[in-house]
DSSP file (Angstrom, degrees, kcal/mol; ACC not computed):
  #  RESIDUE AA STRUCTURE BP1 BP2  ACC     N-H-->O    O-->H-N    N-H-->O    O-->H-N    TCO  KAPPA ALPHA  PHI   PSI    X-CA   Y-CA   Z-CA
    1    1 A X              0   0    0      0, 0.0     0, 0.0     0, 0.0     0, 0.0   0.000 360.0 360.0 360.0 114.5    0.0    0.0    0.0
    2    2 A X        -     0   0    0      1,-0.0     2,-0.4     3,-0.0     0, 0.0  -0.438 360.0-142.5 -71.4 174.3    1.5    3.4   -1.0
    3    3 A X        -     0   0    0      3,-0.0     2,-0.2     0, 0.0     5,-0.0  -0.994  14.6-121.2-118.9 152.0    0.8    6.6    0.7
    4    4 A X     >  -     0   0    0     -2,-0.4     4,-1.7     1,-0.1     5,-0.1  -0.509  20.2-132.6 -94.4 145.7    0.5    9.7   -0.5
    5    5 A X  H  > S+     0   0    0      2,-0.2     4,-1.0    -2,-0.2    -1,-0.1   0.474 101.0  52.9 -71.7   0.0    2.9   12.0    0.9
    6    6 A X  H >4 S+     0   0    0      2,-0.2     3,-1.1     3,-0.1     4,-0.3   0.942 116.5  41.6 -97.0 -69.0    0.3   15.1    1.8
    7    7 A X  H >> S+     0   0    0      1,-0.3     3,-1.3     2,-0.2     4,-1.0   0.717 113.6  56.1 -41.2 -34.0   -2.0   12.6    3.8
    8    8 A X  H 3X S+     0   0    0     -4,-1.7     4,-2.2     1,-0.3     3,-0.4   0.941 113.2  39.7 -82.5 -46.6    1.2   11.1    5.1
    9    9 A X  H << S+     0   0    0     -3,-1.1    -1,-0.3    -4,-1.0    -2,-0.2   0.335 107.7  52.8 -88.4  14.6    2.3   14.3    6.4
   10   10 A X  H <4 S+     0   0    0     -3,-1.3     4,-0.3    -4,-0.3    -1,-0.2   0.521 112.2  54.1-122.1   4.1   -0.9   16.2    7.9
   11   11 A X  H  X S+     0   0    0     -4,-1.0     4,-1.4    -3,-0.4    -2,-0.3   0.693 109.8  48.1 -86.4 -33.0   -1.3   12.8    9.9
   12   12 A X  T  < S+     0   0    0     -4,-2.2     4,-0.3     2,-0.2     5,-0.2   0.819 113.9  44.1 -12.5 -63.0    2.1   13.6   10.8
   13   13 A X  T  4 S+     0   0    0      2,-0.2     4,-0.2     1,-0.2    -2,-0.2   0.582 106.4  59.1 -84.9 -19.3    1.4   17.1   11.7
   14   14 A X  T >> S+     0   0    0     -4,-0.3     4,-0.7     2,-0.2     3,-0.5   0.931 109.2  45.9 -73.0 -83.1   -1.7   16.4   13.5
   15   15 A X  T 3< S+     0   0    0     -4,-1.4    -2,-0.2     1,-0.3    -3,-0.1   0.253 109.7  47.5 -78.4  14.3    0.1   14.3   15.9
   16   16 A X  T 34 S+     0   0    0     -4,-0.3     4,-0.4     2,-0.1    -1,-0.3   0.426 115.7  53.6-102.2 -29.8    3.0   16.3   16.6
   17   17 A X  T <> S+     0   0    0     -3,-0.5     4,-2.6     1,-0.2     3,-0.4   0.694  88.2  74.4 -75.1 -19.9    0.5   19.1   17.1
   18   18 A X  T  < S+     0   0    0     -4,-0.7     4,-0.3     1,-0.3    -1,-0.2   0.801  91.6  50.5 -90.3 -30.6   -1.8   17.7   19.5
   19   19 A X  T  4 S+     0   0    0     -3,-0.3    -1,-0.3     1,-0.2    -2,-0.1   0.724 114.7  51.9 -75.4 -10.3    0.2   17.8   22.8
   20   20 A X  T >> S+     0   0    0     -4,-0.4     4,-2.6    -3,-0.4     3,-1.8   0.856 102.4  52.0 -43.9 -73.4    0.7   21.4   21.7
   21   21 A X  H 3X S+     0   0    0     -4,-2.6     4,-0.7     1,-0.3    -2,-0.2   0.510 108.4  56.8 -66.0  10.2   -2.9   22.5   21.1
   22   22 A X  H 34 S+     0   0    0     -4,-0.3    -1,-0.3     3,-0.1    -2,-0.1  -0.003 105.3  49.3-118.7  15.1   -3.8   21.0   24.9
   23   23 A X  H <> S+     0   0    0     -3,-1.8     4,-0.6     2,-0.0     3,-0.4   0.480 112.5  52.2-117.0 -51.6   -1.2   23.2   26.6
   24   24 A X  H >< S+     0   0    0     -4,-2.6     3,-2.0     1,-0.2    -2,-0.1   0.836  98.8  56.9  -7.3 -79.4   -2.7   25.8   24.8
   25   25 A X  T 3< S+     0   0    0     -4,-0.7    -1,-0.2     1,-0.3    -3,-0.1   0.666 108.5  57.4 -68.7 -24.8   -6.4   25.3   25.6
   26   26 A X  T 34 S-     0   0    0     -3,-0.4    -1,-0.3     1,-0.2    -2,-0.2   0.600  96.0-137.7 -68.1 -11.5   -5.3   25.7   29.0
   27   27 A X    <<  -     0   0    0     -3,-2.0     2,-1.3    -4,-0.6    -1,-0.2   0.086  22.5 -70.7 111.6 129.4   -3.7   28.7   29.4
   28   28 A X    >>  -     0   0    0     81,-0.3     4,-2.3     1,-0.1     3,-1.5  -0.761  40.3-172.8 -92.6  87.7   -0.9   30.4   31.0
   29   29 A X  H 3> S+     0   0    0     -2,-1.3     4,-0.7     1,-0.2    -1,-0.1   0.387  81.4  58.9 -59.9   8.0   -1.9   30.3   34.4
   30   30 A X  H 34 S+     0   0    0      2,-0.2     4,-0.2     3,-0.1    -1,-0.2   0.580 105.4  46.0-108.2 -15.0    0.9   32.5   35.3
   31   31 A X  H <> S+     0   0    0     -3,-1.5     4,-1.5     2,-0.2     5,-0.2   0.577 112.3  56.0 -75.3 -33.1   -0.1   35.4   33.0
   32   32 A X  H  X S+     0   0    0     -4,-2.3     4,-3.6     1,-0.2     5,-0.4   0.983 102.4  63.5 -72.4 -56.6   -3.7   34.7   34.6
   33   33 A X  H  < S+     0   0    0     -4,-0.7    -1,-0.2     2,-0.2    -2,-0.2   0.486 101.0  39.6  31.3 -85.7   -1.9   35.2   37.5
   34   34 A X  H  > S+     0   0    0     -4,-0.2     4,-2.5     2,-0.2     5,-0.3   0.621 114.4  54.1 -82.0 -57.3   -0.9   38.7   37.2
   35   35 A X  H  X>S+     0   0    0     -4,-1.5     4,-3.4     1,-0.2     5,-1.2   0.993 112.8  46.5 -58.7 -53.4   -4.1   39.8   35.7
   36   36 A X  H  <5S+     0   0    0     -4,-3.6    -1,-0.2     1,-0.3     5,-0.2   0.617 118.9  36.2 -76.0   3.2   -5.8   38.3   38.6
   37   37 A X  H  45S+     0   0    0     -5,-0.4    -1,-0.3     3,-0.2    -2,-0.2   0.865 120.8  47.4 -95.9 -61.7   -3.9   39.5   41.2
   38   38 A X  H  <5S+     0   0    0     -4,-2.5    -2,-0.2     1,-0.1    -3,-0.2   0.822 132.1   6.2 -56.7 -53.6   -3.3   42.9   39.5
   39   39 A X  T  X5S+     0   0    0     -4,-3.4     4,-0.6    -5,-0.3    -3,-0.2   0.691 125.5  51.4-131.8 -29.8   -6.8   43.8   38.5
   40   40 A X  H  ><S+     0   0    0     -5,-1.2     4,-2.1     2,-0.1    14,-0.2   0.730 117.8  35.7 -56.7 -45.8   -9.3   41.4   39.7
   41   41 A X  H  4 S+     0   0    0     -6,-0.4    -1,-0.1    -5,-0.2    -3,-0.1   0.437 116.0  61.3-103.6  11.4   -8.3   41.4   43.4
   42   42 A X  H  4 S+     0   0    0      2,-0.1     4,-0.3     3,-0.1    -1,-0.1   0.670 104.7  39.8 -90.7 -45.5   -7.5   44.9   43.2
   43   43 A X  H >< S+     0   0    0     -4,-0.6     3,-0.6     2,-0.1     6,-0.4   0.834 117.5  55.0 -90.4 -21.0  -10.4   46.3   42.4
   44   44 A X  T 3< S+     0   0    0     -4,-2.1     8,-0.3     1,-0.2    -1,-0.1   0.527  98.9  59.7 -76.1  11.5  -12.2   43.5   45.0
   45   45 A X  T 3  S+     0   0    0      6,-0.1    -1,-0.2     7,-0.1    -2,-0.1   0.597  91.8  87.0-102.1  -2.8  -10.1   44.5   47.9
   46   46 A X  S < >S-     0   0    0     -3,-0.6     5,-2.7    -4,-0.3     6,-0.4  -0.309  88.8-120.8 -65.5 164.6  -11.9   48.5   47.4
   47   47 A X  T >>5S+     0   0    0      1,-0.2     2,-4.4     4,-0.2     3,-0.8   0.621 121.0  72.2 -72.2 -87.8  -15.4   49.1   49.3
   48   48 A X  T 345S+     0   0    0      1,-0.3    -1,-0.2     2,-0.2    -4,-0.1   0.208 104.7  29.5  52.0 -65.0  -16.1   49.7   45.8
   49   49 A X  T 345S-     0   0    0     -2,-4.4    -1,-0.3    -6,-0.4    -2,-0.1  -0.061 134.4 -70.9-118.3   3.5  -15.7   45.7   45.1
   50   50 A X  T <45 -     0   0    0     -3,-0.8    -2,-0.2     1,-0.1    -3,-0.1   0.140  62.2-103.7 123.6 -13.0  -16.7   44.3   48.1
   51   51 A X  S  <<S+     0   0    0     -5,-2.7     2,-0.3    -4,-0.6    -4,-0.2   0.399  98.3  81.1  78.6   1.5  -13.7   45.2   50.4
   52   52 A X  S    S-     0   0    0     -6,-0.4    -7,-0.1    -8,-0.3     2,-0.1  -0.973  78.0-127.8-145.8 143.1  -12.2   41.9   50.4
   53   53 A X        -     0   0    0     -2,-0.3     2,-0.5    -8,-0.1   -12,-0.1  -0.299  32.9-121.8 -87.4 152.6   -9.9   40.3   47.5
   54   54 A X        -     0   0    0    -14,-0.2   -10,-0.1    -2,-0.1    -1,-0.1  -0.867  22.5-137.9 -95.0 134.4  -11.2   37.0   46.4
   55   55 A X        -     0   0    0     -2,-0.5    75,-0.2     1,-0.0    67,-0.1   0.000  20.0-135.3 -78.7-176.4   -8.9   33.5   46.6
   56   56 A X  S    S+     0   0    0     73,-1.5     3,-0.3    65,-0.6    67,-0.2   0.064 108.2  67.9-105.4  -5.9   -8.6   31.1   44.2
   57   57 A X  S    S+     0   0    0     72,-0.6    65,-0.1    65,-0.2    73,-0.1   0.536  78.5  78.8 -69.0 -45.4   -9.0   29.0   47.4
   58   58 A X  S    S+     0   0    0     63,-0.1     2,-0.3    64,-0.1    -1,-0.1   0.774  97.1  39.1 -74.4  -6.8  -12.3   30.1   48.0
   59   59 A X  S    S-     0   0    0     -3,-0.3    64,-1.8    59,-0.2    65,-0.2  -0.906  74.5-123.1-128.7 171.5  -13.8   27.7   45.4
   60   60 A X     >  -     0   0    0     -2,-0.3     4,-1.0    62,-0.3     5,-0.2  -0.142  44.9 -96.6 -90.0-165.7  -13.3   24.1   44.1
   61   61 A X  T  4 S+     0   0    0      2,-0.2     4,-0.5     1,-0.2     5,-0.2   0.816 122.4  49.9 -62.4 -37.2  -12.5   23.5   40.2
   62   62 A X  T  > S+     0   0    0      1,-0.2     4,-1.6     2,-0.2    -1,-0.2   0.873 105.7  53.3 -81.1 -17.6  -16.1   22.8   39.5
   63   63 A X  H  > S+     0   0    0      2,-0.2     4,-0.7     1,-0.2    -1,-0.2   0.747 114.6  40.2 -76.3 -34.5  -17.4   25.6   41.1
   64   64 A X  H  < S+     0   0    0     -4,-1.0     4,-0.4     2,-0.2    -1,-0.2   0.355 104.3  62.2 -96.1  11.4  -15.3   27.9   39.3
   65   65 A X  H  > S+     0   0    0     -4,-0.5     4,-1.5    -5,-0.2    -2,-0.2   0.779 112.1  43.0 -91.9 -37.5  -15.5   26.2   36.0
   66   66 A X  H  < S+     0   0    0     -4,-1.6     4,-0.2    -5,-0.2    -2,-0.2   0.713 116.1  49.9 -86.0 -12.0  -19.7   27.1   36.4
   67   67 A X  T >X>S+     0   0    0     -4,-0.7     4,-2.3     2,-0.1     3,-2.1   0.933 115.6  38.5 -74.4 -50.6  -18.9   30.7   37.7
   68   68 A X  T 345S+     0   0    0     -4,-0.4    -2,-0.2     1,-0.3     3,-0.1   0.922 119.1  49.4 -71.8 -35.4  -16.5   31.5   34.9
   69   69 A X  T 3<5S+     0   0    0     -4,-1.5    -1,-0.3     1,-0.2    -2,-0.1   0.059 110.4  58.3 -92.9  23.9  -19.1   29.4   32.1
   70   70 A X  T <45S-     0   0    0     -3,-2.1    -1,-0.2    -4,-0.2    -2,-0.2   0.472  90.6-157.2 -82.4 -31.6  -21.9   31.5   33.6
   71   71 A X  T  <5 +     0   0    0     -4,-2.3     2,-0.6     1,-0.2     9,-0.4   0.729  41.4 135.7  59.2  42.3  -20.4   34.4   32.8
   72   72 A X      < -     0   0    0     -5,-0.9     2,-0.2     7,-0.2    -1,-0.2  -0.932  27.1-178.1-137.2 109.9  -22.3   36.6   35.7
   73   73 A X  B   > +A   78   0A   0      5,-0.7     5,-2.8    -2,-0.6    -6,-0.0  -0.871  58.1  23.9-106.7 137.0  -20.2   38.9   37.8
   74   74 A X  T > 5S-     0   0    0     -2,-0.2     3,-5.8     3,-0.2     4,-0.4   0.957 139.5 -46.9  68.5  78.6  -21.5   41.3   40.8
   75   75 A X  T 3 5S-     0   0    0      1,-0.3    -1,-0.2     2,-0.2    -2,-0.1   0.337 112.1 -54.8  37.1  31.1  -24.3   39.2   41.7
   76   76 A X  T 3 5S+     0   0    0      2,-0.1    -1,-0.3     0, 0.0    -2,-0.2   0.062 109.2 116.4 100.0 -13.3  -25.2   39.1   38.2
   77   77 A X  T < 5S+     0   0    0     -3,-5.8    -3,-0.2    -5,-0.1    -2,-0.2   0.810  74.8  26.0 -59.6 -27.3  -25.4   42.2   37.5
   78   78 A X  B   <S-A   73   0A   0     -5,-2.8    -5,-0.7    -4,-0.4     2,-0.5  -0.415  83.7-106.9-127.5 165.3  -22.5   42.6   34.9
   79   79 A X        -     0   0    0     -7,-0.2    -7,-0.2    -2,-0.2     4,-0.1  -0.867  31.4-142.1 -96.0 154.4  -21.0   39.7   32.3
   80   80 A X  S >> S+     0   0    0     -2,-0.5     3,-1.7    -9,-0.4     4,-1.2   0.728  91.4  80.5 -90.0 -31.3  -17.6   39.1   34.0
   81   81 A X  H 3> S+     0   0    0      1,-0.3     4,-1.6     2,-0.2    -1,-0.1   0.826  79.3  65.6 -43.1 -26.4  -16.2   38.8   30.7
   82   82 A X  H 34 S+     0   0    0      1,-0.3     6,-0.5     2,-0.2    -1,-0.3   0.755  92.0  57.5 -83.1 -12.3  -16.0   42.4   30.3
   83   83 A X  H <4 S+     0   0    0     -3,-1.7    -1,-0.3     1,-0.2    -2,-0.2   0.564 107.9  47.7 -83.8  -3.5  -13.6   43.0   32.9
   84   84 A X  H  < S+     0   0    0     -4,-1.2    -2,-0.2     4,-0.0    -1,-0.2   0.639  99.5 103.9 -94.9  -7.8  -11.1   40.6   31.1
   85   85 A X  S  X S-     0   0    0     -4,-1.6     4,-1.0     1,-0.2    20,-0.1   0.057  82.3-111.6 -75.3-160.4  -11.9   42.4   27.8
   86   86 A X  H  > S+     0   0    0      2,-0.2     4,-1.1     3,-0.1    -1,-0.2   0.630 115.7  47.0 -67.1 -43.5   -9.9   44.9   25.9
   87   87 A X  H  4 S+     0   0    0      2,-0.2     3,-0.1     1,-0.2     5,-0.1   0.889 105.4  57.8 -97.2 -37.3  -12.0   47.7   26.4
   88   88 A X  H >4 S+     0   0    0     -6,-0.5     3,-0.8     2,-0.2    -2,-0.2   0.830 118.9  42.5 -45.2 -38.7  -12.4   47.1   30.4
   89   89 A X  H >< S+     0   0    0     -4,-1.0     3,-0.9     1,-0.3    -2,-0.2   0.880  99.2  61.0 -80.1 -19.9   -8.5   47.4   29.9
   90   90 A X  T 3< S+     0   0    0     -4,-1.1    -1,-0.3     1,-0.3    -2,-0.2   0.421 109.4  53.1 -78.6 -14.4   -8.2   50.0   27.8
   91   91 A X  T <  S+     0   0    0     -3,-0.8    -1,-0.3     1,-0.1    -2,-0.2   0.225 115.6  28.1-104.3  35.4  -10.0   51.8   30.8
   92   92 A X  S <> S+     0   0    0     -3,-0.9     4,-2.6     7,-0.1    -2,-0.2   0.025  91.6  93.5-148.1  17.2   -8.2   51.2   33.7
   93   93 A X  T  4 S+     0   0    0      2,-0.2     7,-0.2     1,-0.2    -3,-0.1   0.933  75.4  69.8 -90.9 -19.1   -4.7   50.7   32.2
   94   94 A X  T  4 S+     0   0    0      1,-0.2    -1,-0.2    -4,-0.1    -2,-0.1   0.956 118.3  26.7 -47.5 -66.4   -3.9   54.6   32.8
   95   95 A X  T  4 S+     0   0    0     -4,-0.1     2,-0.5     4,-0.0    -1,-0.2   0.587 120.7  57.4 -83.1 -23.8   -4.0   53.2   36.8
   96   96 A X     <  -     0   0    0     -4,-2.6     4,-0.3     1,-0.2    -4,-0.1  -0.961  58.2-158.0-128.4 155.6   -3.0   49.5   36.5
   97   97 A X  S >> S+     0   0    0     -2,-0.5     3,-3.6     2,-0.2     4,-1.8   0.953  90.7  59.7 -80.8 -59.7   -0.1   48.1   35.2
   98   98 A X  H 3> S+     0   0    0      1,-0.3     4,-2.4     2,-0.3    -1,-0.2   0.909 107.5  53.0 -19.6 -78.0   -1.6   44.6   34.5
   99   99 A X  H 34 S+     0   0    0      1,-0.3    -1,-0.3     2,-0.2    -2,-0.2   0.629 110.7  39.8 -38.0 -24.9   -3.9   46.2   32.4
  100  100 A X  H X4 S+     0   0    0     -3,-3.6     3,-2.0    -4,-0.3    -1,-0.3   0.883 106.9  62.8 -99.0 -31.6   -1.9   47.9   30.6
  101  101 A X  H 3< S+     0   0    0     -4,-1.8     3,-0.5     1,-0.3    -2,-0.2   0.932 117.3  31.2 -36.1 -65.7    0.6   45.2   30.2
  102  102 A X  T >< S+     0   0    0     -4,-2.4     3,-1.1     1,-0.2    -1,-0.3   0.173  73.5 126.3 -99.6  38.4   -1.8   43.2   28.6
  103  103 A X  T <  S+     0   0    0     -3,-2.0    -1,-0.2     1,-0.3    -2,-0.1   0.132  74.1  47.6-104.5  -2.5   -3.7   45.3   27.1
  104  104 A X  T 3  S+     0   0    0     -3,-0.5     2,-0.9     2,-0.1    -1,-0.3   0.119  79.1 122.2 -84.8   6.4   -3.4   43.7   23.4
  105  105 A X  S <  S-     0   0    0     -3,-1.1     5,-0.1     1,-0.1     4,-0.0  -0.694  73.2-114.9 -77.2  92.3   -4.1   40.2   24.8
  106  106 A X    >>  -     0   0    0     -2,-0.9     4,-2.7     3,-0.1     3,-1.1   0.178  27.8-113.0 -41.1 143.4   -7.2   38.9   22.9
  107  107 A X  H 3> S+     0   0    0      1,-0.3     4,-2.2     2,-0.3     3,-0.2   0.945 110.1  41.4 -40.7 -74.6  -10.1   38.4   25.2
  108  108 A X  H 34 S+     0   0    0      1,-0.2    -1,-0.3     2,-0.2     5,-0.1   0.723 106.2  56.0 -75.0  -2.5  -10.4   34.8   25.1
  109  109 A X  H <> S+     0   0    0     -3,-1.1     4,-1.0     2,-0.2   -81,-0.3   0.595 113.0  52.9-106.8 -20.8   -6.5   33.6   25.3
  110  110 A X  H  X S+     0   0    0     -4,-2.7     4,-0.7    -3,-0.2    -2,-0.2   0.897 108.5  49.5 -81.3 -20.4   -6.8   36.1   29.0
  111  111 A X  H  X S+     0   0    0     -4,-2.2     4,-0.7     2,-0.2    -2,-0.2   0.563 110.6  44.8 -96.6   0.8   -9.8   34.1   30.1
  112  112 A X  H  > S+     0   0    0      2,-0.1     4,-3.5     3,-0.1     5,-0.3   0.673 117.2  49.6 -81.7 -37.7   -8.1   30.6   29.5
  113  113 A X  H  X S+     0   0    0     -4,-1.0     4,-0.7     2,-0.2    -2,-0.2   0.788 116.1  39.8 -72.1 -14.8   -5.0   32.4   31.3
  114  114 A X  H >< S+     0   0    0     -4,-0.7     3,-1.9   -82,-0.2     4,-0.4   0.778 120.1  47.3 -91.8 -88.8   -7.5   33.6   34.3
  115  115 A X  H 3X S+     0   0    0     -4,-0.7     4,-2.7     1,-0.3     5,-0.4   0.518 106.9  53.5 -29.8 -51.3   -9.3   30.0   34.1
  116  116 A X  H 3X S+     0   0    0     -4,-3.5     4,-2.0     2,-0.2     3,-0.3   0.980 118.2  44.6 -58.8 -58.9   -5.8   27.9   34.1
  117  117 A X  H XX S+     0   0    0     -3,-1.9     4,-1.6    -4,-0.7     3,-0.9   0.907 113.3  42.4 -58.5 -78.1   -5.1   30.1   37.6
  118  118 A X  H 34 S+     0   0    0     -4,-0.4    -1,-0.3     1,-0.3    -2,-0.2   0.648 118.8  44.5 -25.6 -46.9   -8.0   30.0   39.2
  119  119 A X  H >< S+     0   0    0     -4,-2.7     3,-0.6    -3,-0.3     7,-0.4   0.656 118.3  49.7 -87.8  -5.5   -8.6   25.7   38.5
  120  120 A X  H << S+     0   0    0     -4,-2.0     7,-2.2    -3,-0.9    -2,-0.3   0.979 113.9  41.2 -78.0 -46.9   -5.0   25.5   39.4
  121  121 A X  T 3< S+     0   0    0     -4,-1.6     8,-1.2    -5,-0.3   -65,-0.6  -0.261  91.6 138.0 -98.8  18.6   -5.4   27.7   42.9
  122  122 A X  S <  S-     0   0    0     -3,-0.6     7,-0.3     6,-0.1   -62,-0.3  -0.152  79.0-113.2 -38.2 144.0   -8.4   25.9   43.4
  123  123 A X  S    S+     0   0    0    -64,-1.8     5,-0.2   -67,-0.2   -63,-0.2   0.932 125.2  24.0 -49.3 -36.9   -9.3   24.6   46.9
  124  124 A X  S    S+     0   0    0    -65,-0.2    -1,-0.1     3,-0.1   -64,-0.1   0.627 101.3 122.9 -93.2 -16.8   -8.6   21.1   44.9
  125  125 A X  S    S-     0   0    0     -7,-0.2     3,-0.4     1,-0.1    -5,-0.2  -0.107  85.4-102.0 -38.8 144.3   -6.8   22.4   42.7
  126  126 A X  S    S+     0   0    0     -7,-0.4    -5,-0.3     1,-0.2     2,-0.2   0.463 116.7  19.8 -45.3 -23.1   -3.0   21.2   42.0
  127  127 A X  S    S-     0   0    0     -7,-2.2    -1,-0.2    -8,-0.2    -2,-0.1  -0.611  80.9-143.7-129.6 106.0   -1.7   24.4   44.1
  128  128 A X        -     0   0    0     -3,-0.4     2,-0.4    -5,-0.2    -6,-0.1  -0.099  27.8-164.3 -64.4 148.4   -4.1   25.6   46.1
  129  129 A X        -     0   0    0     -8,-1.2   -73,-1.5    -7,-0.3   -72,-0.6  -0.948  11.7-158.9-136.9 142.1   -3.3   30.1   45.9
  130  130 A X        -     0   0    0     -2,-0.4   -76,-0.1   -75,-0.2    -9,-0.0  -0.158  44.6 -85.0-108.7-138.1   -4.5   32.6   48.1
  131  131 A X              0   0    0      1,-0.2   -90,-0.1    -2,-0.1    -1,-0.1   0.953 360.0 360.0-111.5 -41.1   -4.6   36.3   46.6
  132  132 A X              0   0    0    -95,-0.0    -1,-0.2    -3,-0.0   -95,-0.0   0.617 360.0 360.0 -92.1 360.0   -0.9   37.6   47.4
């Protein structure tokens, strides 16, 4: 049986690719990190925000895997997506660094990088993290 060398090589490519595209889809939880630290727990430690910084501690994986795929921040009021977006950064980066730092970072590749941090710093998570 011959094979043709295009097939031969995007089955090739495929499977050199795949442990790649799974590192990916998770996230740089150490860029999430930073964001979360920087701009998430910054603005929840104001009365403003509730006067106290949120852990990654205070919930388990699954529990923040339905907060974050509810996508309902401040008791619903708000999408939580909009404080990871672009535009949320593009107004606060004059005052935070984080923001500004990553302030070309597409929208969905910072909320795999928040999500990786958060299930990582989980209470069950693989290192459980508190906020500083």
């Amino acid at each position: 049986m011959k094979l043709h060398k295009p097939l031969v090589a995007a089955v090739t490519l495929c499977m050199l690719g795949a442990p790649f595209a799974a590192i990916a889809a998770d996230g740089d939880w150490k860029r999430g990190r930073v964001y979360y630290r920087m701009v998430c727990t910054v603005c929840h430690s104001t009365p403003e925000g509730g006067g106290k910084a949120i852990a990654p501690t205070s919930m388990t994986k699954a529990q923040w895997t339905a907060y974050l795929q509810a996508d309902k921040h401040n008791k619903g009021k708000d999408s939580l997506k909009y404080y990871i977006s672009k535009e949320y950064r593009a107004k606060v980066k004059g005052t935070n660094k984080a923001a500004e730092k990553y302030a070309d970072v597409p929208d969905a590749d910072l909320m795999n990088d928040i999500k990786a941090f958060v299930i990582k710093g989980a209470k069950d998570g693989d290192s459980p993290a508190g906020c500083s």
